[in-house]
gemmi code that builds the backbone of each chain (N, CA, C; Angstrom):
import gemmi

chains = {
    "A": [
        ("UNK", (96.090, 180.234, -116.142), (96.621, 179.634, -117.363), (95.552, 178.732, -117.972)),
        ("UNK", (95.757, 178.679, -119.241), (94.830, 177.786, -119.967), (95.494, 176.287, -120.234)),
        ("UNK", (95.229, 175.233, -120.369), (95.785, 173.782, -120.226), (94.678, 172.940, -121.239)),
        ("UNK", (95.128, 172.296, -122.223), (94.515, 170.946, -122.579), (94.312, 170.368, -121.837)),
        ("UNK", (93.114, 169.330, -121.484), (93.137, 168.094, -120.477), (92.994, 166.840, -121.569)),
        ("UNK", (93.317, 166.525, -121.452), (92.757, 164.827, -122.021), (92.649, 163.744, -121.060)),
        ("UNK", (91.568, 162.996, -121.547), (91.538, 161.477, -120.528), (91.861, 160.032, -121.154)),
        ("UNK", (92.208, 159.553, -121.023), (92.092, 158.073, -122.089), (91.555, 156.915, -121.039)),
        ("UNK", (90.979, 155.804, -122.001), (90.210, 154.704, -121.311), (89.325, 154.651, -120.203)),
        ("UNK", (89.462, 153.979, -119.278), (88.094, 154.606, -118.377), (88.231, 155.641, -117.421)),
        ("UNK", (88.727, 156.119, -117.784), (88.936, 157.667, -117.240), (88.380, 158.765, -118.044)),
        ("UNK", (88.208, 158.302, -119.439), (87.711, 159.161, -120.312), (86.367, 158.818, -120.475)),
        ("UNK", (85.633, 157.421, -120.414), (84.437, 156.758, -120.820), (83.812, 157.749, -119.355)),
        ("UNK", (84.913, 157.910, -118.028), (83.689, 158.234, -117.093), (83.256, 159.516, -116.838)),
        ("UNK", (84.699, 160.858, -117.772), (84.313, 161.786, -117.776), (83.867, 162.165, -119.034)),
        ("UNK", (83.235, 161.358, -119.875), (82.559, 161.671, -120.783), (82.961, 162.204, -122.414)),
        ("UNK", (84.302, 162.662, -121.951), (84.589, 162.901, -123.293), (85.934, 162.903, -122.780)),
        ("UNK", (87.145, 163.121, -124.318), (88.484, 163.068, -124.293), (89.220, 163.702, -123.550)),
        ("UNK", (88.598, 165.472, -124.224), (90.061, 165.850, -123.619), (88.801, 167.303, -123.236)),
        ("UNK", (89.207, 168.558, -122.876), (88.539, 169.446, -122.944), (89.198, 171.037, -122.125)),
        ("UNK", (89.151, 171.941, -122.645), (89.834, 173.190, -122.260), (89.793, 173.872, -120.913)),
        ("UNK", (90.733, 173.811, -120.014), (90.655, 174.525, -118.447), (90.958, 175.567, -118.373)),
        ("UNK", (91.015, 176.530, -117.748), (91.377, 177.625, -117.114), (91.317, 177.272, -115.599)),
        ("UNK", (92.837, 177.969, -115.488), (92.964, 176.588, -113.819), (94.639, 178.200, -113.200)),
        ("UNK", (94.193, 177.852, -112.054), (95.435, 178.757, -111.142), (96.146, 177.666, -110.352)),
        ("UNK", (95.763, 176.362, -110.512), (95.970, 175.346, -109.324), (97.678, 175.331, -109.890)),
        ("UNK", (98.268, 175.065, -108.850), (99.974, 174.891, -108.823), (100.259, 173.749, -108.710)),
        ("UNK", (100.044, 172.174, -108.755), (99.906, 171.283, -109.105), (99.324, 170.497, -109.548)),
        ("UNK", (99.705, 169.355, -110.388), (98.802, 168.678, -110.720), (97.519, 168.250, -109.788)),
        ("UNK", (97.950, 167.500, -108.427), (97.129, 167.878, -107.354), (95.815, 168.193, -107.176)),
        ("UNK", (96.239, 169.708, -107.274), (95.414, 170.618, -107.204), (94.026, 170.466, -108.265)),
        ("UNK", (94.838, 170.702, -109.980), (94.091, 170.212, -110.440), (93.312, 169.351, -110.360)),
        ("UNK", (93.666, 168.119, -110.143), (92.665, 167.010, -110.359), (91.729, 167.322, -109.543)),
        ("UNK", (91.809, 167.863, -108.315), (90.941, 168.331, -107.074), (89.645, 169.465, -107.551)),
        ("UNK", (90.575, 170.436, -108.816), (89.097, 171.030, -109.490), (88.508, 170.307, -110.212)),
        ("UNK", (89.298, 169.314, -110.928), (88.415, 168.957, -111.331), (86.992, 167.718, -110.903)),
        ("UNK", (87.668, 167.280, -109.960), (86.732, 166.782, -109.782), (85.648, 166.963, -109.045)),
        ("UNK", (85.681, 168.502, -108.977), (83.875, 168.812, -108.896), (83.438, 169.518, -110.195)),
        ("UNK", (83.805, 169.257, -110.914), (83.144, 169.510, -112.797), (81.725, 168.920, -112.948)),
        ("UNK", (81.946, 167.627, -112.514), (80.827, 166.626, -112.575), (80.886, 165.297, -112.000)),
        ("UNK", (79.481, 164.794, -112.011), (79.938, 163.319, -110.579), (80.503, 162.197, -111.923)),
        ("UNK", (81.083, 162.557, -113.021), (81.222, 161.805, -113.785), (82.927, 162.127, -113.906)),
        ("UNK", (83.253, 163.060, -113.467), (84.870, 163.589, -113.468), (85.039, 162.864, -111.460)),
        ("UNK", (83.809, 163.132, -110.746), (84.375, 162.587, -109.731), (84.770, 160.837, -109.525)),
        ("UNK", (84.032, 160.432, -110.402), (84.173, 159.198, -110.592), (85.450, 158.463, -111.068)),
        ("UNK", (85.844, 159.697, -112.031), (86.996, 159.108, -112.919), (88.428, 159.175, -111.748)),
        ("UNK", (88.216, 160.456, -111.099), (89.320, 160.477, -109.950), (89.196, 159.992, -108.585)),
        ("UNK", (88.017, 159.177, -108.453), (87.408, 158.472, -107.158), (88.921, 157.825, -106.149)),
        ("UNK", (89.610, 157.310, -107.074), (91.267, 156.478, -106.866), (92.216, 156.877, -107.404)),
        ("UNK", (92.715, 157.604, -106.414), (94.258, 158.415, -106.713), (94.944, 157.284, -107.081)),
        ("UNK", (95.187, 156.134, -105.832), (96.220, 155.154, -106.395), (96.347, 154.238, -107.888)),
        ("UNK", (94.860, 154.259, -108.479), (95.005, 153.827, -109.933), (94.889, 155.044, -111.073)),
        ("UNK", (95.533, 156.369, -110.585), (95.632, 157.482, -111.702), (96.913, 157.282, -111.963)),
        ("UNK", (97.512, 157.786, -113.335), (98.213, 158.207, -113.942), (98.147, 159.026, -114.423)),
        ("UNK", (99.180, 159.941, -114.557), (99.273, 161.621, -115.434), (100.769, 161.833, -116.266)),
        ("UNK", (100.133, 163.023, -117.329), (101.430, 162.840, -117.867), (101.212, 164.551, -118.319)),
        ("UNK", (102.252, 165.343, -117.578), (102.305, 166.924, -118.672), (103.425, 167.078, -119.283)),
        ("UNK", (102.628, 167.668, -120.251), (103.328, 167.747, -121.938), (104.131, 166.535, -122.603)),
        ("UNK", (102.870, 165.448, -122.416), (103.120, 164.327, -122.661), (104.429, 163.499, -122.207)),
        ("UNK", (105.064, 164.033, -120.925), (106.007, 163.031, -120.034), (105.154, 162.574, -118.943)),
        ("UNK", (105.234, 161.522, -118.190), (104.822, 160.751, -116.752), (105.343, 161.956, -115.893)),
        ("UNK", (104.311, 161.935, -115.062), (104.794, 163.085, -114.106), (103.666, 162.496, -112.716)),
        ("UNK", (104.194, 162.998, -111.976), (103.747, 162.829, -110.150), (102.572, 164.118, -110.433)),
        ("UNK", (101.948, 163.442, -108.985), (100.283, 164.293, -108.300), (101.046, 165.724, -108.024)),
        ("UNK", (102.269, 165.749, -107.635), (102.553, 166.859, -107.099), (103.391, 167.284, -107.891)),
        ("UNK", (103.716, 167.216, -109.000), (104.535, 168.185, -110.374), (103.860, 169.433, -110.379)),
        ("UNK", (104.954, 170.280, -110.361), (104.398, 171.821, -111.063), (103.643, 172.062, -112.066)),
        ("UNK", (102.631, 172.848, -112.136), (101.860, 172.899, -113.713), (102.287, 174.095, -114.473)),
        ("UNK", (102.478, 174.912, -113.658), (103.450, 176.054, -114.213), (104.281, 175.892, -115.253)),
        ("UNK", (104.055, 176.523, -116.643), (104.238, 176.505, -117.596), (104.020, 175.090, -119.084)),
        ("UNK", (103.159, 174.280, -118.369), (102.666, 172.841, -118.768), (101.447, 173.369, -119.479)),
        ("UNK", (101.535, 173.205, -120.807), (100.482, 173.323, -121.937), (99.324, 172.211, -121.938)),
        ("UNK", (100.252, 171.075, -121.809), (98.728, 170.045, -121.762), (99.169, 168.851, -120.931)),
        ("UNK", (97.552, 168.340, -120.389), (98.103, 167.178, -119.426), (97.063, 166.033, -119.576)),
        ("UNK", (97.524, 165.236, -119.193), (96.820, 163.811, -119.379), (96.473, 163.325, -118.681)),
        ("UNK", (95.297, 162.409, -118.244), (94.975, 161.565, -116.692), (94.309, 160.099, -117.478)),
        ("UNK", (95.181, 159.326, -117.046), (94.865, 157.843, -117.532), (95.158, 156.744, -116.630)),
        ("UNK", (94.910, 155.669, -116.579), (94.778, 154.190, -115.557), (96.224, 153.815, -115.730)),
        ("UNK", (96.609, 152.901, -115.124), (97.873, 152.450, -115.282), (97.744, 151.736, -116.810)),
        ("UNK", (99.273, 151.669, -117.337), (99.430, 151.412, -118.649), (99.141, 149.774, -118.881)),
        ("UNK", (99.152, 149.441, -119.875), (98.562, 147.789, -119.945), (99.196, 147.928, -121.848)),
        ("UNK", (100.207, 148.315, -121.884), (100.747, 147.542, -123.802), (101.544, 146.573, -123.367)),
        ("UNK", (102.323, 146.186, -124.696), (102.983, 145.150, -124.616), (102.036, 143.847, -125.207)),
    ],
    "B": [
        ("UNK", (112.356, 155.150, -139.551), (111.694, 155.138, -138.272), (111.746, 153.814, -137.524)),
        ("UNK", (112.794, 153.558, -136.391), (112.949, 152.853, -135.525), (111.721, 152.663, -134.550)),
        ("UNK", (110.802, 153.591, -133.919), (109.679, 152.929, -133.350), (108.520, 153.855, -134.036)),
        ("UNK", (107.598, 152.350, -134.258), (106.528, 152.933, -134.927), (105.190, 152.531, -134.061)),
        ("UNK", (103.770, 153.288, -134.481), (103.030, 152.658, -133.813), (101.813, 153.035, -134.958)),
        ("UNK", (100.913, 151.886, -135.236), (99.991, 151.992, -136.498), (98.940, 150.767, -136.144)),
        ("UNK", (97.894, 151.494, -136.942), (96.624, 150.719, -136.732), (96.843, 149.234, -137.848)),
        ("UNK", (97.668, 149.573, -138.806), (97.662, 148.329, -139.989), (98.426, 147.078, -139.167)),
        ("UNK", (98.204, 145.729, -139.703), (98.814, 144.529, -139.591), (100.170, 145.030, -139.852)),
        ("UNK", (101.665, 144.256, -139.487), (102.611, 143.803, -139.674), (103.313, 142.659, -140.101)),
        ("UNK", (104.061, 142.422, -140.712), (104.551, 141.047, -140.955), (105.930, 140.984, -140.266)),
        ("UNK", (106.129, 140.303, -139.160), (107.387, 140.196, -138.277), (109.026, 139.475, -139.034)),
        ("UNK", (108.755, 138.835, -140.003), (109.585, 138.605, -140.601), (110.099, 139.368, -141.718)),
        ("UNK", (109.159, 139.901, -142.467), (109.797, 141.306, -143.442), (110.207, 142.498, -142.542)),
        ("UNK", (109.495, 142.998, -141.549), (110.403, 143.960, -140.723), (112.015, 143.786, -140.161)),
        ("UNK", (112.601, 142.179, -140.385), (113.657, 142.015, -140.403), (114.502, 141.886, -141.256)),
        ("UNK", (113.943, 142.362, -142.175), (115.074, 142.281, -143.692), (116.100, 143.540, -143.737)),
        ("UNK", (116.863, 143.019, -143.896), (118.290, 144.111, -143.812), (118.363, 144.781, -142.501)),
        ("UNK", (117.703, 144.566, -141.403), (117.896, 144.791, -140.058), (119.234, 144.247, -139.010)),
        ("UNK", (119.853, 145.004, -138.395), (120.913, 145.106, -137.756), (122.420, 144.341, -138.391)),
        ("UNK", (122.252, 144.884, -139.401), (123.656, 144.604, -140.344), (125.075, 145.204, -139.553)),
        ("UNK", (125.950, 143.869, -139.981), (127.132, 143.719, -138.944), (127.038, 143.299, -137.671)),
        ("UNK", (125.781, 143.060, -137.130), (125.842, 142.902, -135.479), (125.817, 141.319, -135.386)),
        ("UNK", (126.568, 140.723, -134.054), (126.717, 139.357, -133.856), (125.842, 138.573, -133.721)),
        ("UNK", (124.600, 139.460, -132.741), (123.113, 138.757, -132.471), (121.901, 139.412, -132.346)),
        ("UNK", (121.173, 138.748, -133.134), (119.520, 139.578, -133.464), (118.614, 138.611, -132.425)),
        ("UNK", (117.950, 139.420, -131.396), (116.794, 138.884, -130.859), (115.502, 139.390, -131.082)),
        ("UNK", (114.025, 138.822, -131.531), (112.859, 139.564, -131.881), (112.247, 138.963, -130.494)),
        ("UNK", (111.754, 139.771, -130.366), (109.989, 138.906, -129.650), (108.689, 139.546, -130.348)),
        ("UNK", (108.036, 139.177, -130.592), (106.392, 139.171, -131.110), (105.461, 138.996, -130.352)),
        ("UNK", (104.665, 139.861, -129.673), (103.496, 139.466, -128.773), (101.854, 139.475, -129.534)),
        ("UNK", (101.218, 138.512, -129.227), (100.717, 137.719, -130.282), (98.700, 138.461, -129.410)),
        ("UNK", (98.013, 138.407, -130.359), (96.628, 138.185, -128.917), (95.932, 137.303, -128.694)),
        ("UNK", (96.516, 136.583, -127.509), (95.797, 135.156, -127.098), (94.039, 135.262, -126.298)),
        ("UNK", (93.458, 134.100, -126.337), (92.098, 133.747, -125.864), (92.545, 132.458, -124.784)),
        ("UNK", (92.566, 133.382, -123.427), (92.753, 132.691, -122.452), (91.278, 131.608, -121.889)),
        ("UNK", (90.508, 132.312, -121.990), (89.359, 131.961, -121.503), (88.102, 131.261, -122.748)),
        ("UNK", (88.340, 131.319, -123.835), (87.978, 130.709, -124.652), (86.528, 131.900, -125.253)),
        ("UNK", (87.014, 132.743, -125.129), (85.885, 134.019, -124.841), (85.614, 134.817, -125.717)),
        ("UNK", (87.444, 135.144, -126.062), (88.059, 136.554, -126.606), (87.549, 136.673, -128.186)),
        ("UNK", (86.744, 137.450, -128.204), (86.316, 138.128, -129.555), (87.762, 138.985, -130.574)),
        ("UNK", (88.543, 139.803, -129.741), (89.398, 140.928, -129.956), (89.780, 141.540, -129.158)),
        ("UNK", (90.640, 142.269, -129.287), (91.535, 143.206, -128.490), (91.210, 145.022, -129.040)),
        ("UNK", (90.569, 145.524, -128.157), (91.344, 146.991, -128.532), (92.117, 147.776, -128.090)),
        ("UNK", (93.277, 148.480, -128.729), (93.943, 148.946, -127.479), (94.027, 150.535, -128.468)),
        ("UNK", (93.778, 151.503, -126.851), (93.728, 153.051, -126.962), (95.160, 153.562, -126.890)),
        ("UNK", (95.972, 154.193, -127.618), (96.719, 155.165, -126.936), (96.565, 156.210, -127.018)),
        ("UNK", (97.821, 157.188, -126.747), (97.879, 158.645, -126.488), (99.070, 159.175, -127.914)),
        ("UNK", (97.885, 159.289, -128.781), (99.241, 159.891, -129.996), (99.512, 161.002, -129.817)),
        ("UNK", (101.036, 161.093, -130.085), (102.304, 162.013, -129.542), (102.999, 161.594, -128.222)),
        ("UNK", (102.895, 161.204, -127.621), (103.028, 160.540, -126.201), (103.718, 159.166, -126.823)),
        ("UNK", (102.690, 158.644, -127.038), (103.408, 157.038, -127.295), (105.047, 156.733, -128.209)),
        ("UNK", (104.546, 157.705, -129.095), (105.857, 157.656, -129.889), (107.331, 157.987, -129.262)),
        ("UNK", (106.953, 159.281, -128.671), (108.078, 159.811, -127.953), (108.453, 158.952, -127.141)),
        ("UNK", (107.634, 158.152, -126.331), (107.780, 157.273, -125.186), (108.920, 156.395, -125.876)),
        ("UNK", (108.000, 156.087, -126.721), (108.674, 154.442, -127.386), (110.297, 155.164, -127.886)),
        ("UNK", (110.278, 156.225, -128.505), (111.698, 156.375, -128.881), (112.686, 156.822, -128.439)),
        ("UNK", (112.072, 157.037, -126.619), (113.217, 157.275, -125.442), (113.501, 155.662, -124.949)),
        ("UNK", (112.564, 154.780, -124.861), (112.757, 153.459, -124.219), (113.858, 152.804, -125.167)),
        ("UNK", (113.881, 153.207, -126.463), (114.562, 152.708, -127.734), (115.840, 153.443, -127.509)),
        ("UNK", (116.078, 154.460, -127.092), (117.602, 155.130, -126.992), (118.106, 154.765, -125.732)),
        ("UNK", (117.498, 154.585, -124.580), (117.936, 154.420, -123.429), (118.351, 153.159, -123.429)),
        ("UNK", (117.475, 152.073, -124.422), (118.431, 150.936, -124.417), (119.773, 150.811, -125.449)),
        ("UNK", (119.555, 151.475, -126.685), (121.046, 151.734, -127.351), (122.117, 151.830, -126.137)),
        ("UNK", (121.888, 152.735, -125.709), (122.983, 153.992, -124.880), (123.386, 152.630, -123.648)),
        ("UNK", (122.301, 152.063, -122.714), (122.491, 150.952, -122.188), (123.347, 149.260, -122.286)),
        ("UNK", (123.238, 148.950, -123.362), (123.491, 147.897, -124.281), (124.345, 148.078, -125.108)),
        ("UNK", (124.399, 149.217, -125.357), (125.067, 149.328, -126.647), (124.669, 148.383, -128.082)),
        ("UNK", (123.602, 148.933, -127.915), (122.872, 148.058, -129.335), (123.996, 148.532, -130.560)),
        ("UNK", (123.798, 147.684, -131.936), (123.846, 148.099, -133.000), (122.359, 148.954, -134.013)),
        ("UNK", (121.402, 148.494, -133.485), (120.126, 148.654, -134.243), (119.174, 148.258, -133.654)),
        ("UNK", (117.486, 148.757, -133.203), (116.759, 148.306, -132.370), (115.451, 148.764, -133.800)),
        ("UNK", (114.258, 147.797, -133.539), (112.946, 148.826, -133.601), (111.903, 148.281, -132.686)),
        ("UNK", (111.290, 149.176, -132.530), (110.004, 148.793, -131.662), (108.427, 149.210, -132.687)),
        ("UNK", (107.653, 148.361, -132.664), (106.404, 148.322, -133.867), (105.261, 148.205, -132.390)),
        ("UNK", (104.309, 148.684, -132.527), (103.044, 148.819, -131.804), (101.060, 148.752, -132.404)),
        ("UNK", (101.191, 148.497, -132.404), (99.730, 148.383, -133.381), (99.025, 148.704, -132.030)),
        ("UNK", (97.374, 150.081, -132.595), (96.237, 150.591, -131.709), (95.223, 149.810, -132.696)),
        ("UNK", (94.223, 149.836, -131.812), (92.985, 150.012, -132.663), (92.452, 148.445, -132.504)),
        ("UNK", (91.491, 147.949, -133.449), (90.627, 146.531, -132.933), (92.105, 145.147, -133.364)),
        ("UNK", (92.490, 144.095, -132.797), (92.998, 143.401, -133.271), (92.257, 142.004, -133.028)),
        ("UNK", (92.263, 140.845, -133.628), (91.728, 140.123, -133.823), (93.093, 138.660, -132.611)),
        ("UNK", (92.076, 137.737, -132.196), (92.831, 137.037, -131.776), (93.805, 136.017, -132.617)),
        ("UNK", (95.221, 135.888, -132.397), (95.962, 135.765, -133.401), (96.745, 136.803, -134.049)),
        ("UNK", (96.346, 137.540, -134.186), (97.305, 138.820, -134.876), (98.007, 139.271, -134.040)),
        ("UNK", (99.286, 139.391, -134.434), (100.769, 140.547, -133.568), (99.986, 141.645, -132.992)),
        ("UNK", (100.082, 141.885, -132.156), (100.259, 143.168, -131.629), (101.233, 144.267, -131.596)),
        ("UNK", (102.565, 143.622, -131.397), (103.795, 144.310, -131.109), (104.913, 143.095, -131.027)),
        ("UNK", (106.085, 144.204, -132.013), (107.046, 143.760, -131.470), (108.367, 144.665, -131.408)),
        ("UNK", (109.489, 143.851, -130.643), (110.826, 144.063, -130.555), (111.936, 143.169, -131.050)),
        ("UNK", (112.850, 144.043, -131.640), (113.806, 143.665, -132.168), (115.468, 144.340, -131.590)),
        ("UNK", (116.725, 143.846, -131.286), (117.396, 143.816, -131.074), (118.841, 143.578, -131.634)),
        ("UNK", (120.231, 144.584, -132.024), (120.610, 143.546, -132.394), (121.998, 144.291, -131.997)),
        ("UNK", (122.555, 143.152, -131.502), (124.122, 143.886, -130.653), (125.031, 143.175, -130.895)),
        ("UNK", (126.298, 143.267, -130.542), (127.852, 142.215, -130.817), (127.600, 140.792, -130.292)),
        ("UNK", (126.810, 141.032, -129.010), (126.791, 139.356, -128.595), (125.414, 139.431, -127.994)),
        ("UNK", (125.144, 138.305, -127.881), (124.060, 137.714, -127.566), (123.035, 137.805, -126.221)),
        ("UNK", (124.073, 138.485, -124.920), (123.353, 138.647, -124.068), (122.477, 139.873, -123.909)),
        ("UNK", (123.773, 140.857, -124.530), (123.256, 142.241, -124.727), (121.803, 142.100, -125.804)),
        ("UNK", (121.817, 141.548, -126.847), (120.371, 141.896, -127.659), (119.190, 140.798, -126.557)),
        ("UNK", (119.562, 139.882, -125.869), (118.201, 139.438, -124.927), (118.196, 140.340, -123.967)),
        ("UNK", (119.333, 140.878, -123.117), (118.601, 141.639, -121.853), (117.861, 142.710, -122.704)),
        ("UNK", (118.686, 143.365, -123.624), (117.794, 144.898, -124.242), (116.361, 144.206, -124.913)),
        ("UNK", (116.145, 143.326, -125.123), (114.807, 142.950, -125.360), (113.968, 143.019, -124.574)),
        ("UNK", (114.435, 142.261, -123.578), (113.857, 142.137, -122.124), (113.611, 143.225, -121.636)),
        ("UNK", (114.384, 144.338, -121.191), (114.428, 145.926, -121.131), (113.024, 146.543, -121.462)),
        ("UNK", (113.273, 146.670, -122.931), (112.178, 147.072, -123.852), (110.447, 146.950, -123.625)),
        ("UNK", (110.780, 145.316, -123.552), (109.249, 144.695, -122.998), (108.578, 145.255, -121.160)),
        ("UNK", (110.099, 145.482, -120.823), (109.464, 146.177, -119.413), (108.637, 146.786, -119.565)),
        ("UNK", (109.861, 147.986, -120.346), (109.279, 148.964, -120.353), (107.866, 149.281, -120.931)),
        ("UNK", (107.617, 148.649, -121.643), (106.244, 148.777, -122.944), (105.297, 148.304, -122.053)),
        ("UNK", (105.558, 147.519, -121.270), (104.185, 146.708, -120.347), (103.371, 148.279, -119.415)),
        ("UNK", (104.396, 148.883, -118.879), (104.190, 149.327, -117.736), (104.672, 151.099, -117.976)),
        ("UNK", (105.043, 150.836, -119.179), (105.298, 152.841, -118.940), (104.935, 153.660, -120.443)),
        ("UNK", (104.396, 152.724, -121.398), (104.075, 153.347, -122.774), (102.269, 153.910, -122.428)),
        ("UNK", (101.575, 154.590, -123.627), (100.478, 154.514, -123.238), (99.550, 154.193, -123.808)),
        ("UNK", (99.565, 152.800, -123.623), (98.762, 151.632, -124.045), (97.605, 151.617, -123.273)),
        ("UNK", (96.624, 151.287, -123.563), (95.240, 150.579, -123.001), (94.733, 149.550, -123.763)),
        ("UNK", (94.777, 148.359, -123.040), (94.201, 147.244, -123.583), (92.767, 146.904, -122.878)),
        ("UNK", (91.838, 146.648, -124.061), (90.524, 146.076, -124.212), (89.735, 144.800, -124.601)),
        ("UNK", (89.473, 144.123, -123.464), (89.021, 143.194, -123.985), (87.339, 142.837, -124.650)),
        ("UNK", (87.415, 142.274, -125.889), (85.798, 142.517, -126.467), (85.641, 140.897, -126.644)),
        ("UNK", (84.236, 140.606, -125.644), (84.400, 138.850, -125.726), (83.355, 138.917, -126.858)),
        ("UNK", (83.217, 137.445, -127.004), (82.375, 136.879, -128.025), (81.035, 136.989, -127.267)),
        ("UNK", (80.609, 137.229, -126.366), (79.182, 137.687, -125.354), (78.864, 138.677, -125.632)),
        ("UNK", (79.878, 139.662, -126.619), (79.428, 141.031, -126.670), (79.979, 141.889, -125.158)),
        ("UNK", (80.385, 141.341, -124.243), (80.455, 142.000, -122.831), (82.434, 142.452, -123.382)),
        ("UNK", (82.749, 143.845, -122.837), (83.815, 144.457, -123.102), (84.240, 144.918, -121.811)),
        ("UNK", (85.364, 144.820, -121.606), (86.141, 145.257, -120.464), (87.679, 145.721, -120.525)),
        ("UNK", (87.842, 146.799, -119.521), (89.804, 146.726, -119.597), (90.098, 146.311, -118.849)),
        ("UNK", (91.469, 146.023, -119.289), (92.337, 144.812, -118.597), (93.314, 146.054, -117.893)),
        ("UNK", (93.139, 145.219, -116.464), (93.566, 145.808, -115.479), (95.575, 145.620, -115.118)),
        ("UNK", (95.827, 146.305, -115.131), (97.367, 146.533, -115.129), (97.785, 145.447, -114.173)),
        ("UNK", (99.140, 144.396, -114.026), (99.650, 143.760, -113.079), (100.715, 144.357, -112.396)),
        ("UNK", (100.724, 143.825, -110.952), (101.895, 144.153, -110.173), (103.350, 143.361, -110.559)),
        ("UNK", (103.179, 142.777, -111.031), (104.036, 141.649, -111.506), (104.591, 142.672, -112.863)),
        ("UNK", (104.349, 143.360, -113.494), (104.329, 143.829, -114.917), (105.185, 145.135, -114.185)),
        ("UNK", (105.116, 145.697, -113.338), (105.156, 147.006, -112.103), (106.431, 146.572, -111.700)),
        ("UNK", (106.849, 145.047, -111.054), (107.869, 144.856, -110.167), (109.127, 144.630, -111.284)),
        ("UNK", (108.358, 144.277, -112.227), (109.563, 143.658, -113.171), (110.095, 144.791, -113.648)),
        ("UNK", (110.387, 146.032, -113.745), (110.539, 147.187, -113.774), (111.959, 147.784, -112.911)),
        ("UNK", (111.487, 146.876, -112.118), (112.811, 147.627, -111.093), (113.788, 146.471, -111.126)),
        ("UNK", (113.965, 145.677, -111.903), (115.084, 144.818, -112.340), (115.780, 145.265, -112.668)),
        ("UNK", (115.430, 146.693, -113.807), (116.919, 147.681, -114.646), (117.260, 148.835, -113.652)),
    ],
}
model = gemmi.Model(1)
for chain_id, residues in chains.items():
    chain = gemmi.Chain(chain_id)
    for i, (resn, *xyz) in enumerate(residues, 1):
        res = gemmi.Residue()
        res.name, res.seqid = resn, gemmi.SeqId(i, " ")
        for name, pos in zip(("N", "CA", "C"), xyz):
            atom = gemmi.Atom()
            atom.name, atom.element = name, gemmi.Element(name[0])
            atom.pos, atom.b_iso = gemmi.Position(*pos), 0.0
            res.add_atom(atom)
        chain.add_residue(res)
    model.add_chain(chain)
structure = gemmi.Structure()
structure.add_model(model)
structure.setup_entities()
């Protein structure tokens, strides 16, 4: 399947750019993050700490271990800070 | 449009004009951007457009449906803000008075810790950093 990725804040400053197009078989998010982070030591960086990731597919909060199966696009960002 | 989120200034008192008509009690809060350290140049904060909105206008129904509001909005400002300027606010407004403070309270949880905000701090040194999420911001969460 093909998937949007996007990154925001320093997750994005460390993989270099926003968002960018996958082709991925991985069955969880998981998984994913696991390809991706041999893309580059700049994607490994960004996922160095599971415990300060956040993700979100098709723009809801979702767990490391959510299905990606049938999820168009997904997000990986730091914990939230508005308000 | 009950929750909005925009790069322009706001004025917190005209966003309350003709707001929650018939209801017993209106609560706002306004979160402002302070210079703790005597430092702070500005604020930037990143989100995730499409995401944020939706976010904000489930946190906004879940407290109707909760509270039983009469009328809510939630306002968000991205982008550079200057110290002093609003950032965000909430508004509330229900039959009595406890209901529009807890659903305020609610709201602000939620916005701290589950919208997708990124806040930036840009000092007057020129040195920029993000501000790192609290546990305190995390625990207060599981109050609702």
């Amino acid at each position: 399947m093909t998937l949007e990725v996007l990154y925001f804040a320093w997750l994005r400053e460390r993989v270099g750019h926003p968002r960018e197009t996958v082709t991925t078989d991985a069955p969880t998010l998981r998984d994913l993050v696991a390809e991706l982070t041999a893309r580059s030591d700049g994607h490994a960086a960004a996922f160095a700490d599971l415990a300060a990731l956040r993700c979100a597919a098709d723009q809801q909060l979702a767990d490391l271990d959510a299905p990606l199966e049938g999820v168009r696009e997904v997000a990986f960002f730091p914990p939230m800070t508005g308000g | 449009m009950r929750a909005r989120v925009q790069l322009d200034a706001f004025d917190p008192a005209a966003e309350l004009a003709g707001f929650g008509a018939g209801a017993g009690a209106l609560v706002t809060f306004t979160g402002i951007v302070r210079d703790d350290g005597g430092n702070l140049a500005a604020l930037e904060i990143e989100h995730y457009p499409g995401m944020t909105e939706r976010a904000l206008q489930d946190f906004g129904d879940n407290a109707a449906r909760r509270f039983d509001l009469i009328d809510w909005r939630i306002i968000h400002r991205h982008g550079r803000l200057e110290v002093g300027a609003p950032i965000m606010m909430v508004a509330t407004a229900a039959r009595h008075r406890r209901a529009a403070f807890d659903a305020a309270d609610f709201l602000m949880d939620w916005l701290k810790s589950r919208a997708p905000f990124w806040k930036r701090e840009i000092g007057r040194d020129g040195r920029a950093g993000w501000v790192a999420a609290k546990d305190s911001d995390e625990d207060a969460l599981a109050r609702w």
